[in-house]
C-alpha positions in Angstrom: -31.7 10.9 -10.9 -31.7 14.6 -12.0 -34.4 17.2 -11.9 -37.1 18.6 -14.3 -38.1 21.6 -14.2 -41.5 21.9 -16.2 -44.2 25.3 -16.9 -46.7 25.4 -19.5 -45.2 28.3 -21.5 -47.4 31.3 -22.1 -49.1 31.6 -25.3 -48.7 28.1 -26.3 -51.5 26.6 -24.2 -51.7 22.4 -23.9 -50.3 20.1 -26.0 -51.5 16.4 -25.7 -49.1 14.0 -25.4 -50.2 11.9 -28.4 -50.0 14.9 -30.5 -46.4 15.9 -29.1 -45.2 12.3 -29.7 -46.7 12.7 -33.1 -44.9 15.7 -33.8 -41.6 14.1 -32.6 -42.6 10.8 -35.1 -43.1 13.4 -38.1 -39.7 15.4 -37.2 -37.5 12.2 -37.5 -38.6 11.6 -40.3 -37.7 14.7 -41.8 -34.7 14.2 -40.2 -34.8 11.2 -42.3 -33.9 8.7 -39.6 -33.8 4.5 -40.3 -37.5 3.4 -40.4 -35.9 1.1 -37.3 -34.9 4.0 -35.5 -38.6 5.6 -35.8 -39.9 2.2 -35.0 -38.1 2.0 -31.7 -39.3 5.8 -31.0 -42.4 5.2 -31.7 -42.7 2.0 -29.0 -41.0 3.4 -26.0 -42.9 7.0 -26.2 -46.4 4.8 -26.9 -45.4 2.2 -23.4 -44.0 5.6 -21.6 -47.5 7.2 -22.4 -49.6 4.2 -21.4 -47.7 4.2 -18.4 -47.5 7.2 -16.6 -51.2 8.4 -16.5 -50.7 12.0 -18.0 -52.4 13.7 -20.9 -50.3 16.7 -21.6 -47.1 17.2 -22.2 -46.4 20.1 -19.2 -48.2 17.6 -16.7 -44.5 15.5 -16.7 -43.0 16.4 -13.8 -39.5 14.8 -12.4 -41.6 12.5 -10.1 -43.4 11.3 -13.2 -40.2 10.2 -15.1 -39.3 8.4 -11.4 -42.6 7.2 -11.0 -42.0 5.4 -14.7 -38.7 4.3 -14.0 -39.7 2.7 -10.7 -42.1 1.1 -12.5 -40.3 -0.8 -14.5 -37.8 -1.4 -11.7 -40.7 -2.6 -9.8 -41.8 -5.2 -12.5 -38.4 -6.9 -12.4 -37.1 -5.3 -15.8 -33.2 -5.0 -16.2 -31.7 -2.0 -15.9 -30.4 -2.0 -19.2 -33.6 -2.7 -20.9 -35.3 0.2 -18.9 -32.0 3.0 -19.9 -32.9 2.0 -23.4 -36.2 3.3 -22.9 -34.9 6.4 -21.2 -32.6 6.9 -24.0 -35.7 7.7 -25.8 -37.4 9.6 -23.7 -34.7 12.2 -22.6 -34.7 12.0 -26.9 -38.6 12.9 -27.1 -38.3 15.2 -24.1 -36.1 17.4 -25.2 -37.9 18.0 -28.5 -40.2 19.1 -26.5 -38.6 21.5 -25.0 -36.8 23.1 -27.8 -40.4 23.5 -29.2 -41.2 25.7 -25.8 -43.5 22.9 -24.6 -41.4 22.8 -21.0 -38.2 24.0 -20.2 -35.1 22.1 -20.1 -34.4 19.1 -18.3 -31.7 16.9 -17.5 -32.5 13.8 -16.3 -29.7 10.7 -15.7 -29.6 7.5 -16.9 -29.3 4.2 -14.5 -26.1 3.0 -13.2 -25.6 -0.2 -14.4 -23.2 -2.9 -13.0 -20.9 -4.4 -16.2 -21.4 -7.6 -17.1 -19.5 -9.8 -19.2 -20.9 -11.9 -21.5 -19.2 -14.5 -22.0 -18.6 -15.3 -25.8 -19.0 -18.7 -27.7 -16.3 -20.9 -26.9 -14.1 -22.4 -29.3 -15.9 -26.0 -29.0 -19.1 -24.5 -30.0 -17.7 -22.5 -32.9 -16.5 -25.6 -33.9 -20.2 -27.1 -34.1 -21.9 -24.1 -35.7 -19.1 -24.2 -38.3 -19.1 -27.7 -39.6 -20.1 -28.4 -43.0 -24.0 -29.0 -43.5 -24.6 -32.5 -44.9 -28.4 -32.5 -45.4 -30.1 -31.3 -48.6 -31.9 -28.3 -46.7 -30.8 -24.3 -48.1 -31.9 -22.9 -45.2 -29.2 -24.8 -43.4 -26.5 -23.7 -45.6 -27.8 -20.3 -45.6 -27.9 -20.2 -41.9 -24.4 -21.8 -41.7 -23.3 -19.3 -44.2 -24.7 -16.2 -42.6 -22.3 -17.9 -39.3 -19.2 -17.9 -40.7 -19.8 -14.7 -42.2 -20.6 -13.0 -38.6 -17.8 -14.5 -37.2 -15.6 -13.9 -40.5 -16.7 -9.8 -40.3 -18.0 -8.9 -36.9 -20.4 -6.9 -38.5 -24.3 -6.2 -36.7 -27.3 -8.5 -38.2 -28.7 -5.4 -40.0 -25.7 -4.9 -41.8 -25.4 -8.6 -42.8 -29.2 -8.8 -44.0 -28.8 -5.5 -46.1 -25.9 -7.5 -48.4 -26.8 -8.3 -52.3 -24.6 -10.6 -53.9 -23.3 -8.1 -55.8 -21.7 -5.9 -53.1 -19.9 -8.8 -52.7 -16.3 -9.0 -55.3 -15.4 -12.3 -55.6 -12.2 -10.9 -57.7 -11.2 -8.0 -55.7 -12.1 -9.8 -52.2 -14.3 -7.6 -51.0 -17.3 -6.9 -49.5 -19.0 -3.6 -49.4 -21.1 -3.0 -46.5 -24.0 -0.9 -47.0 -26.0 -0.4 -44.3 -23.8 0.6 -41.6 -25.2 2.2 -38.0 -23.9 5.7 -38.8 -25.9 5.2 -42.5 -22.4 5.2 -44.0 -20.9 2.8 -46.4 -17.6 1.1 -46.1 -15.8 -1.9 -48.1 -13.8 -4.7 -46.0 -11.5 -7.6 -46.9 -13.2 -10.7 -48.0 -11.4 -13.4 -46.2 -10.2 -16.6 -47.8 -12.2 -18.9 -46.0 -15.5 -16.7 -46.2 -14.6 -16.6 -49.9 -15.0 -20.3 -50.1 -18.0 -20.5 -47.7 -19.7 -17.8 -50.0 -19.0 -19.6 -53.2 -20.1 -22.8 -52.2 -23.6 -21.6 -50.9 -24.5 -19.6 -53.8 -23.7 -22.7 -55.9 -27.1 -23.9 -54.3 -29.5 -22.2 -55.7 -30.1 -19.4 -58.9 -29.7 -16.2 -57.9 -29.1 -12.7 -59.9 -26.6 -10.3 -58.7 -29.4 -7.6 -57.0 -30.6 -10.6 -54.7 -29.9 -10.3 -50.9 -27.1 -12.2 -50.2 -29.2 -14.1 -47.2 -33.1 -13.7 -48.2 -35.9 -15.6 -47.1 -37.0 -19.0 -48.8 -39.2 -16.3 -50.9 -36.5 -14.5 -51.8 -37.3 -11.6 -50.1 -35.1 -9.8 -47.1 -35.1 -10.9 -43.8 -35.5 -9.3 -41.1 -33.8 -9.6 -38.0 -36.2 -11.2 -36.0 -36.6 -13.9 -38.6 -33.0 -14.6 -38.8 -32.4 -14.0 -34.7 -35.5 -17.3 -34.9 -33.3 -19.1 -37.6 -30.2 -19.0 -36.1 -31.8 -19.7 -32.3 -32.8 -23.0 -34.6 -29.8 -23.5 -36.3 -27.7 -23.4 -32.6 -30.1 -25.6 -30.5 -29.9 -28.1 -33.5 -26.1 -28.1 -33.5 -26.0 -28.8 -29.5 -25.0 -25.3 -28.6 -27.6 -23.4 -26.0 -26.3 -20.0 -26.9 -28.3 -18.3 -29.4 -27.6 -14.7 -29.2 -26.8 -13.0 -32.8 -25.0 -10.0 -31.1 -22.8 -12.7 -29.4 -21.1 -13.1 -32.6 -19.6 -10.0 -32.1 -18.1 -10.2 -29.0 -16.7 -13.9 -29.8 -15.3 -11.4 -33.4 -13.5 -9.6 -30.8 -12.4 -11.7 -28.4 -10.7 -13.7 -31.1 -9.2 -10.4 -32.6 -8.0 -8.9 -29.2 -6.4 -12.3 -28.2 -4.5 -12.6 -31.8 -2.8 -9.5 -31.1 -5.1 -7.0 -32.7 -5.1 -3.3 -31.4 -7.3 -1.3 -30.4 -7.9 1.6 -32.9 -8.1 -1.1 -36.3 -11.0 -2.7 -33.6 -13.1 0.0 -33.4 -12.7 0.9 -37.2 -13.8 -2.7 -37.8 -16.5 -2.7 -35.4 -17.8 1.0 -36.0 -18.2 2.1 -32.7 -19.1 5.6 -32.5 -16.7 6.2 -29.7 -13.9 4.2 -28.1 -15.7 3.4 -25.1 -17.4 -0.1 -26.1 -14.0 -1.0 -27.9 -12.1 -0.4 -25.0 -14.4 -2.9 -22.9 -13.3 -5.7 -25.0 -9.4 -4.5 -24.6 -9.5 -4.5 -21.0 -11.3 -7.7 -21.1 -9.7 -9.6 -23.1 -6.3 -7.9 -23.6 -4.3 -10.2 -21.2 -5.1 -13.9 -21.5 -5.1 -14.1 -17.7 -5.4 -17.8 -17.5 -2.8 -18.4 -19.8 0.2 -19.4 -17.8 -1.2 -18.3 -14.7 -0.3 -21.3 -12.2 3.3 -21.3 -13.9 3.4 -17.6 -12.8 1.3 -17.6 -9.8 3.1 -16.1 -6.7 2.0 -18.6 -4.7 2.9 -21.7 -6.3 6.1 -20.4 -6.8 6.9 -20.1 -3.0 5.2 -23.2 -1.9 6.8 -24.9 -4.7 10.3 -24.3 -3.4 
């Protein structure tokens, strides 16, 4: 799991571990990090102090970081959710020891066995998609905000941060201003989310600065009230998957098995590196199951 090697450093005497997390809080936002970002900080360095039984900072030893981990292990949490959490500790940790609090570490992350999750499938795109019929704006909105995942890939932050302006209904496109890397970038409005779009705003009065998918208040939603909509909006439609991120991966699936490559995918999907974008090219490259008893080896000797 990798080794820390921790001293109190001489002149600098103890610093609590409240007041070093602090510190680190203040620090990103100087560094002007998303208020998400600080949010998430500020929850796994709160749990991992709660948790590990140490007031000062140069108390953390390597076995205390194990001690944590098997912790969690220990409580039955995945291994995923508990490297998020180290993500953010190896984070606040080495703050720390730029600041001279303890020396550097290096400390590992879990190995996690890849898992695929399997996307919606093209019956119950066909249910989310369908028309609404009823009277209810929160329907349309919530079918709207479906076809435009699925007509965009983009993540649910990026969706929730769109006014109606930054969308061009004469130039066909969409500018997307809340990206994960804090840029902006402007993508194709497709037909079909053209005419989605138009016929949802026709519901209701709007001015151009509204968000494009607010709250019956008009106000912004956030992405637990929309991950709670949409859960809603599923179940009601007869499909059990409710995952928001899932529309990304069905995004592309669907692009990768049209015949999309790889490096237009990850400029579309904004992965950092080519890592995550490769997963989807590996997995859904081939059609494997297309053909494959026409092709199969097997059948074709015993066929003979």
């Amino acid at each position: 799991m990798g080794r820390i090697r921790m001293r109190q450093i001489e002149g600098f005497g103890c610093v609590s571990l409240d007041a070093a997390i602090d510190e680190f809080l203040r620090n990103c936002r100087l560094r002007n990090l998303s208020p998400r970002s600080i949010h998430y900080y500020e929850e796994d360095l709160r749990y991992f102090a709660r948790n590990i039984g140490v007031k000062n900072v140069n108390e953390i030893e390597c076995k205390t970081v194990d001690d944590f981990v098997l912790h969690e292990m220990d409580k039955g949490n995945r291994i995923t959710a508990i490297n998020t959490r180290l993500r953010g500790i190896r984070v606040f940790l080495n703050f720390c020891s730029k600041r001279q609090y303890i020396e550097e570490f290096h400390y590992a992350l879990l190995k996690e066995d890849e898992t695929i999750k399997e996307p919606y499938t093209k019956d119950e795109i066909s249910r989310l998609l369908k028309r609404p019929t009823s009277n209810s704006w929160t329907e349309w909105r919530n079918w709207a905000v479906v076809n435009t995942f699925l007509a965009t890939g983009v993540r649910a932050s990026t969706i929730l941060a769109l006014r109606i302006a930054d969308v061009n209904f004469e130039q066909d496109t969409i500018l997307l201003t809340k990206l994960k890397n804090r840029k902006q970038q402007m993508i194709p409005l497709s037909k079909a989310l053209k005419r989605v779009l138009n016929d949802y705003l026709k519901l209701w009065d709007w001015n151009s600065t509204d968000y494009l998918f607010p709250t019956m208040t008009n106000t912004q939603m956030d992405v637990h009230s929309l991950a709670s909509a949409i859960r809603k909006y599923n179940i009601k439609r007869g499909v059990s998957k409710t995952s928001l991120h899932l529309f990304r991966h069905t995004f592309a699936k669907d692009y990768v098995l049209a015949g999309g490559g790889m490096v237009q995918l990850q400029d579309i999907l904004w992965h950092y590196t080519p890592d995550m974008t490769r997963r989807y090219i590996n997995l859904y490259g081939q059609d494997i199951h297309r053909d494959f008893d026409r092709l199969n080896p097997l059948n074709n000797a015993l066929n003979k």
